[in-house]
C-alpha positions, -999 to 999 in steps of 0.1 A, spaced: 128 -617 465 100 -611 484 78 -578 477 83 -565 512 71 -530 525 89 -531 553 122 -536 537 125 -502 523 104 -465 518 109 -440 490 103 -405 497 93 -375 477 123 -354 472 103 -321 473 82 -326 505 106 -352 523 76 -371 530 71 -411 527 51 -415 492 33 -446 480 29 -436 442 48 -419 422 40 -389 400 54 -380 367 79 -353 368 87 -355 410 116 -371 420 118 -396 445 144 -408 465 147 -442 482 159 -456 519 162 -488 539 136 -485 572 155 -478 603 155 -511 622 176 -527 594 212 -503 600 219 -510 569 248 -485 558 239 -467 523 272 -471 507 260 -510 512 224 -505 491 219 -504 452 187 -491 438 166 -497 405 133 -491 388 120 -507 361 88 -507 343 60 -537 347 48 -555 383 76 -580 395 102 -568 372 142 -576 390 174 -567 372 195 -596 354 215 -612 384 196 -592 407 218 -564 406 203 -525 401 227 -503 392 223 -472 412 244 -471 445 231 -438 470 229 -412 468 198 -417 439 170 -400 428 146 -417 403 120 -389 384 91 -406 364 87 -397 330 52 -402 310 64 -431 293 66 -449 325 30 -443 335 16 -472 351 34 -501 375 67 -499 380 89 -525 401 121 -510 423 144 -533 434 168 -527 462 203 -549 468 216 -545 504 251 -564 494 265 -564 536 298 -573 528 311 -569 570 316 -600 589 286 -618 597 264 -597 568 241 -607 548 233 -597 513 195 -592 503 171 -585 475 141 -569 479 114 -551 452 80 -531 454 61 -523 433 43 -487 431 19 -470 407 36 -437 385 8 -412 381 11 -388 350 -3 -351 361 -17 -331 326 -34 -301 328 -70 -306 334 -91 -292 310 -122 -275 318 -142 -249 304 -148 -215 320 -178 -188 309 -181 -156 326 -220 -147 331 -235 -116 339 -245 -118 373 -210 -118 389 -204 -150 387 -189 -178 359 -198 -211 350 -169 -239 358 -176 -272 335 -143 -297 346 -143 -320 311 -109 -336 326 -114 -375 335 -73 -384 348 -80 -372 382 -101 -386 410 -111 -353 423 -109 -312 419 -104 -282 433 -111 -247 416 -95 -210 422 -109 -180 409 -79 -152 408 -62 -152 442 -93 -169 461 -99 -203 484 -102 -235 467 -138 -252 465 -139 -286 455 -155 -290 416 -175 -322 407 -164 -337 372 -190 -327 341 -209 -308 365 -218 -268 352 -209 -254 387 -220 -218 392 -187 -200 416 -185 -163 423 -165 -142 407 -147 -119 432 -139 -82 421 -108 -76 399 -105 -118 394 -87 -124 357 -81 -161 361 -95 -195 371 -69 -224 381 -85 -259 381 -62 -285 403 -66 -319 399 -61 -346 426 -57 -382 432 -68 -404 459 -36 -426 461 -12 -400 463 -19 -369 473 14 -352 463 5 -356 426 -13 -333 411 -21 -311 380 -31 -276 377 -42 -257 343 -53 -220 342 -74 -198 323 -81 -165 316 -115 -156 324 -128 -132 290 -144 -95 296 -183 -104 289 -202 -79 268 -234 -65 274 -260 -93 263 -283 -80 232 -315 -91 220 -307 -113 192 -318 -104 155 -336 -131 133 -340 -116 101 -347 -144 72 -351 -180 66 -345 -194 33 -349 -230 22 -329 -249 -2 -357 -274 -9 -393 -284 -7 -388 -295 35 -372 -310 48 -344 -296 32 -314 -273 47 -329 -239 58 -301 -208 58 -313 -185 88 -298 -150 89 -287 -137 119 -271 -114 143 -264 -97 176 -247 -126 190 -212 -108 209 -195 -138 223 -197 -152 263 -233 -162 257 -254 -192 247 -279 -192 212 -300 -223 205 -326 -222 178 -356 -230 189 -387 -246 173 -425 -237 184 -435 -265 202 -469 -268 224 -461 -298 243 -425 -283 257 -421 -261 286 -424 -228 278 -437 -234 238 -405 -239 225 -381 -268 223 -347 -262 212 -334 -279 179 -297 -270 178 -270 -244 189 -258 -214 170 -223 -203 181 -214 -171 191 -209 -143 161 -227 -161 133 -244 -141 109 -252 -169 89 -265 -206 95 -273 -237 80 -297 -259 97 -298 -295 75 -330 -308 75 -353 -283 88 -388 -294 99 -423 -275 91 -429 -246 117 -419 -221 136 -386 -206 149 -371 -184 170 -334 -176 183 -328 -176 221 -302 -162 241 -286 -171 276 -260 -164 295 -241 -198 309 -253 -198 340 -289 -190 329 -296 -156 343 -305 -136 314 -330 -153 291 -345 -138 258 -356 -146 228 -354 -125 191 -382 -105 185 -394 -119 153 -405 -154 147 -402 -171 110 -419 -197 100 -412 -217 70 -423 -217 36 -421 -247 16 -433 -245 -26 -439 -273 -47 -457 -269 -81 -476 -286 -108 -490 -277 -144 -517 -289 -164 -539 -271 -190 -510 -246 -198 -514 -233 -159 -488 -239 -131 -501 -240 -96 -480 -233 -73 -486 -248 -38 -475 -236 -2 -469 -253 29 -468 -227 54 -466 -222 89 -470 -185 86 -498 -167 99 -528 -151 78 -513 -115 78 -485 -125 62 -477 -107 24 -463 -121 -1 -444 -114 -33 -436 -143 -62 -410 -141 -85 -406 -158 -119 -373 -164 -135 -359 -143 -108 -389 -114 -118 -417 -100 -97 -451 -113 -110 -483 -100 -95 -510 -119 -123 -517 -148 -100 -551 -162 -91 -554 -176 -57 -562 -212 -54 -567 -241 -29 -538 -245 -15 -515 -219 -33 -518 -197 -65 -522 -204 -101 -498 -187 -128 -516 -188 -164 -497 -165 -181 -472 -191 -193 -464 -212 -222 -468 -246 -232 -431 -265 -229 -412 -236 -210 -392 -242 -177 -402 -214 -153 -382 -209 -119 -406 -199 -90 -396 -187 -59 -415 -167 -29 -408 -142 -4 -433 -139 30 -432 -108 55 -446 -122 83 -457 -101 115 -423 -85 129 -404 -79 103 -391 -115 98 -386 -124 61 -397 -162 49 -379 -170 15 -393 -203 -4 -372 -227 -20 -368 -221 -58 -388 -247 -76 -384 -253 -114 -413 -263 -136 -418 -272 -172 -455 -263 -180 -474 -287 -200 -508 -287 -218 -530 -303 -242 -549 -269 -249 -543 -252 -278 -529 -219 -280 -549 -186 -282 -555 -179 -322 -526 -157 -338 -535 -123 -356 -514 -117 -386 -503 -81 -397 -498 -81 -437 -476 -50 -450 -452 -42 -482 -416 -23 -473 -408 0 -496 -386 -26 -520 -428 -38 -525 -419 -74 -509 -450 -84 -488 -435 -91 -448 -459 -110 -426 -456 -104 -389 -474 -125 -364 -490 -104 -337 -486 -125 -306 -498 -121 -269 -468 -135 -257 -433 -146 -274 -432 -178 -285 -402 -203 -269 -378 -223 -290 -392 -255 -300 -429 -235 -317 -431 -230 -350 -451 -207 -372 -473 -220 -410 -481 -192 -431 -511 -194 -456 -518 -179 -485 -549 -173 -508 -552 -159 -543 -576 -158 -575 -603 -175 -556 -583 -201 -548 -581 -226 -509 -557 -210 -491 -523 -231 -496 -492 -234 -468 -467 -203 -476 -439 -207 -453 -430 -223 -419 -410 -212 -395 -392 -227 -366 -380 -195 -348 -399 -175 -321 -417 -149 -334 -404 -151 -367 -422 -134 -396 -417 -144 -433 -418 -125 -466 -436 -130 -498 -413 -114 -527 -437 -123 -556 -435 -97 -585 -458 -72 -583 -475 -75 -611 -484 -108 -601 -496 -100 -571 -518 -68 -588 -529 -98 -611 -542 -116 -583 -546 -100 -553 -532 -124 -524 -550 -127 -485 -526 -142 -456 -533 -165 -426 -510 -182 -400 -514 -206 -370 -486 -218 -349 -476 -253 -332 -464 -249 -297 -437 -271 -284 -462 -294 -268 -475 -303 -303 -505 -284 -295 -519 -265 -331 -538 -230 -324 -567 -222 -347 -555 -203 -380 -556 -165 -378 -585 -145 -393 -570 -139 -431 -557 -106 -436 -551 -88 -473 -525 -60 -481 -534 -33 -502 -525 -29 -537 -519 7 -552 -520 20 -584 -505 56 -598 -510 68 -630 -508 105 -645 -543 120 -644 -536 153 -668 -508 151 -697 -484 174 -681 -484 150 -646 -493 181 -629 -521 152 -610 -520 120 -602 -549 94 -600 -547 65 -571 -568 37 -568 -561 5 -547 -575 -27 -532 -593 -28 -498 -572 -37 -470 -587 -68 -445 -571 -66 -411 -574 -94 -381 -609 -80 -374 -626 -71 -410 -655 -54 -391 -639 -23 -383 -635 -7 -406 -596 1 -423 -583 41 -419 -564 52 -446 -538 78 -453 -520 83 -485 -484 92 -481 -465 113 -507 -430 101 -503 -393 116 -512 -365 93 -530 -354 80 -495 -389 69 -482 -394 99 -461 -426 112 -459 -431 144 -473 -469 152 -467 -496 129 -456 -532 132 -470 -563 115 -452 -582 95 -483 -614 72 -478 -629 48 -504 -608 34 -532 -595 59 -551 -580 98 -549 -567 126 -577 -537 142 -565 -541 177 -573 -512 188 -555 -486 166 -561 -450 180 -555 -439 204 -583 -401 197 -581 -399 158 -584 -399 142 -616 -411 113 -599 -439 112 -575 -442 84 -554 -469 71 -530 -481 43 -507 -509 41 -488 -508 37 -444 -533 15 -432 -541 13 -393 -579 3 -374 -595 -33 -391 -584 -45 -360 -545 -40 -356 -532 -33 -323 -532 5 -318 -494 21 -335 -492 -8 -360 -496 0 -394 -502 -18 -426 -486 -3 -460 -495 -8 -491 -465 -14 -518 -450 15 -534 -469 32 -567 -449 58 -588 -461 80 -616 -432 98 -638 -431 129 -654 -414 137 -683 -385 163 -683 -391 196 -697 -364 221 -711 -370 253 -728 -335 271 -741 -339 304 -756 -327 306 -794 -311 343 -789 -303 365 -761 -288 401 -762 -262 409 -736 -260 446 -740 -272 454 -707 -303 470 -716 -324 451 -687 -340 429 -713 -329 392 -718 -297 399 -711 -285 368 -701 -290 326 -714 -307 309 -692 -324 273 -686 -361 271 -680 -379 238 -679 -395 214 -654 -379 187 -627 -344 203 -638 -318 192 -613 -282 183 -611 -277 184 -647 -245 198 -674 -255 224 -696 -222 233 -720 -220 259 -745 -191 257 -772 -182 283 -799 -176 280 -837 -138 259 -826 -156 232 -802 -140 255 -772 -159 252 -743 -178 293 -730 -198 283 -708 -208 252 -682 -239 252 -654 -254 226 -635 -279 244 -614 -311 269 -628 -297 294 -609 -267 302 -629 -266 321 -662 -245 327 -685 -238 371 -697 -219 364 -726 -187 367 -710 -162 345 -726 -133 340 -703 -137 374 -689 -141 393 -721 -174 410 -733 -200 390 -757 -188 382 -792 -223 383 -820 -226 352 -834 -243 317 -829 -231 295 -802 -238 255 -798 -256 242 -766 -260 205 -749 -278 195 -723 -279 160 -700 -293 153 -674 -303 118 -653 -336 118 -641 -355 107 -612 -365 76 -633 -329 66 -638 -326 75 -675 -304 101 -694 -322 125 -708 -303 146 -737 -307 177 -760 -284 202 -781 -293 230 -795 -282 265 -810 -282 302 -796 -272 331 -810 -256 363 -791 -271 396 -806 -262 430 -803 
């Protein structure tokens, strides 16, 4: 079974021609060479897969006429063997293979990018063929080198490019694969706008972008002395991004860079951005915040703190310095550079716990009675206090060390001291407080402060003045001096009048005339309390006695002349004044000054006689004030 070439040929069915490989898809066809006469009803014909390969008892099965059409399973060698069985006289039967390679024919793929200048860029990526041709629209054919960018014209009105790919061994099999060739926009400078970083570098920067229509190439591009041009590109952006995330972005520089594929149209954005790196420490109860930049000098700044705008910052070596913080608290920093063009630089956030060994600034202390005359204390603080501080109050009386009051564990917190007053008048108590940071750190104790202690007491028998004195009032800052107004005061604690008063004592002359009760306290401001905060001293009272006057006889007779019964008295209000005849039965009943009685009993005139009167009333004070009486009706 000799592999013989001469003993038969196999032809390609489509071109009639004499073939030496085989391509999937094309059918083939097979003959004995002419010098044998071999009749074809007299030959059988197989193919099967592998070099050397015969049929079991050398018999293929397919007598002529017979086509065999590769498929892509069969790609590689494949063995046909031929059986000329010559059954006339004197014949001779023989067996005879060859072997031939089946070539499979796939699309090429290649890669096609129209550029502005008329012309595309052809990129063949295929690697099954040994050579290939390219067609743009209804053109000629150029050859095409394998991963070679090849720049071909693009004729007017061309849609399409068709790539062909060939082989050397067989030049009937081939594959073809078209593309459409994509309308290309009109290129635009591209936009760089912002770089943000997600870390101290390197980190992954977010670069905000746009103007990038599709057709064209974007790189990003870092400054670079040493590369052509001072740039040297770091990565691509594809086409249409607005966003991008470069990981590990170095210190420097950047730009965005446009081209079209076949490097006709250069241009870079406009801005530049250059990045911005923060890192900070604290010591001392200061965070320093410190920049690596690549940005030049006219660049501006803004800072943020726990996502606010700050603009106390000191410049420092290096950075800038943030000391209006507190001992223990985590503060977020982040910062924001405009550089020249437009181009923003965002920082990454950085998170910092500031820490000290200072103490903190002294407290001042406001000292002040609410009107139930419970003492509140209020620390006056330049800045809140975080959770984790805590607040000891002190307090001094009779001459006495000052002892600890109170603590409190809650920012900002004050305390209240609800010691009778009479104790407190007794001995007149002074206040101080310091506070703890979280860091352990103790401020020194506030300058001591001392509420004032009023007095009231009926200067004339009838209450018609009152007489004031009180305690001097000692503020954070004892020398300036204390400003004092006295406050006359309804039931409710609204102020009815206010009166300046100096020293340590007033007379009320005018005290209001229709309160049975008069009550005062005393508001405090200057001795070194923040301007609008006020100390007040607790709340004195002096109360007058109630006053009723009833007539014992009135004459109803119309005359002009005390004609009617009427009540007359002092800090009369909201009271029952009943008058009853000679049976118990109810005449008359008023609870206001304003109404009097004629006589009238149920609508008929005065009867002469004597009538019974009582009178109730609760007073200011709280207690029931009663009286009864008699009045008589004359003619």
């Amino acid at each position: 079974m000799p592999n013989d070439l001469t003993a038969f040929k196999a032809i390609d069915v489509a071109t009639g021609t004499e073939v030496a490989a085989f391509c999937v898809g094309r059918g083939v066809r097979f003959e004995a060479r002419p010098n044998r006469s071999i009749p074809a009803n007299l030959l059988y014909y197989g193919v099967l897969p592998g070099a050397g390969t015969v049929f079991p008892g050398c018999s293929p099965p397919n007598p002529l006429p017979y086509t065999y059409t590769p498929t892509r399973a069969e790609v590689g060698m494949v063995t046909v063997s031929e059986l000329a069985n010559d059954t006339r006289v004197g014949g001779i039967t023989t067996y005879y293979i060859r072997t031939f390679r089946v070539y499979d024919t796939p699309a090429p793929a290649f890669t096609i990018a129209p550029c502005p200048s008329g012309s595309a860029l052809v990129t063949v990526t295929d690697a099954t063929y040994d050579s290939y041709t390219v067609q743009i629209g209804a053109g000629p054919s150029a050859a095409i080198t394998r991963n070679l960018a090849t720049v071909v014209p693009l004729p007017a009105g061309a849609t399409s490019a068709t790539v062909t790919g060939h082989y050397l061994a067989n030049d009937v099999c081939e594959g073809t694969s078209t593309q459409a060739i994509a309308p290309l926009l009109p290129p635009q400078i591209p936009t760089f706008t912002r770089l943000e970083l997600a870390a101290p570098l390197p980190s992954t920067a977010t670069l905000t972008v746009g103007q990038l229509p599709a057709g064209y190439r974007y790189t990003l591009q870092l400054a670079d002395a040493s590369a052509p041009g001072g740039f040297r590109t770091v990565t691509s952006i594809p086409a249409g991004s607005t966003t991008f995330a470069l990981p590990s972005a170095a210190a420097g520089c950047y730009r965005l860079f446009r081209d079209d594929f076949c490097g006709t149209s250069p241009a870079p954005s406009a801005t530049i951005i250059c990045t911005l790196s923060l890192t900070a420490t604290s010591a001392r109860n200061r965070n320093q915040l410190l920049l690596s930049d690549a940005g030049s000098p006219s660049t501006t700044y803004t800072v943020t703190r726990n996502g606010s705008a700050i603009t106390t910052l000191t410049p420092v070596p290096g950075g800038l310095e943030d000391a209006n913080v507190q001992c223990g608290t985590a503060y977020t920093y982040q910062i924001t550079a405009t550089q020249p063009g437009g181009g923003v630089a965002v920082s990454n956030p950085f998170t910092i716990t500031t820490v000290s060994a200072l103490p903190p600034a002294q407290p001042q202390l406001l000292a002040s009675f609410n009107l139930n005359n419970a003492v509140v204390l209020t620390p006056l603080l330049a800045t809140p206090l975080t959770a984790g501080s805590s607040l000891r109050y002190h307090r001094a009386s009779g001459g006495q060390p000052p002892v600890t009051f109170g603590r409190v564990d809650v920012s900002g917190a004050g305390i209240r001291d609800s010691t009778d007053l009479a104790e407190l008048r007794a001995s007149p108590p002074c206040y101080s407080v310091d506070l703890t940071d979280v860091c352990g750190n103790v401020s020194p104790e506030s300058a001591s402060t001392c509420p004032s202690l009023l007095t009231a007491s009926p200067a004339s028998p009838d209450g018609s003045s009152a007489a004031l004195t009180w305690t001097a009032f000692t503020g954070p800052n004892p020398a300036i001096p204390a400003i004092y107004v006295l406050q006359r005061l309804a039931a409710d604690g609204t102020v009815l009048s206010p009166v300046p008063v100096s020293g340590n004592s007033f007379i009320d002359l005018t005290p209001p005339t229709d309160r049975q009760v008069l009550r005062y306290r005393l508001q405090i401001s200057g001795a070194g309390l923040p301007p609008g905060t006020f100390s007040y001293s607790n709340l004195a009272t002096v109360t007058r006695q109630l006053f009723l006057n009833i007539p014992t006889a009135f004459t109803p007779n119309g005359d002009g002349l005390n004609d009617v019964l009427e009540v007359k008295g002092k800090y009369l209000n909201n009271y029952v004044f009943v008058v009853v005849d000679r049976n118990g039965q109810e005449v008359f009943r008023g609870t206001q000054r304003s109404k009097t009685w004629d006589g009238t009993i149920r609508g008929h005139a005065p009867v002469p006689g004597a009538y019974v009167w009582r009178f109730q009333q609760t007073g200011e004070d709280g207690k029931t004030f009663t009286a009864t009486g008699a009045v008589t009706i004359l003619k």
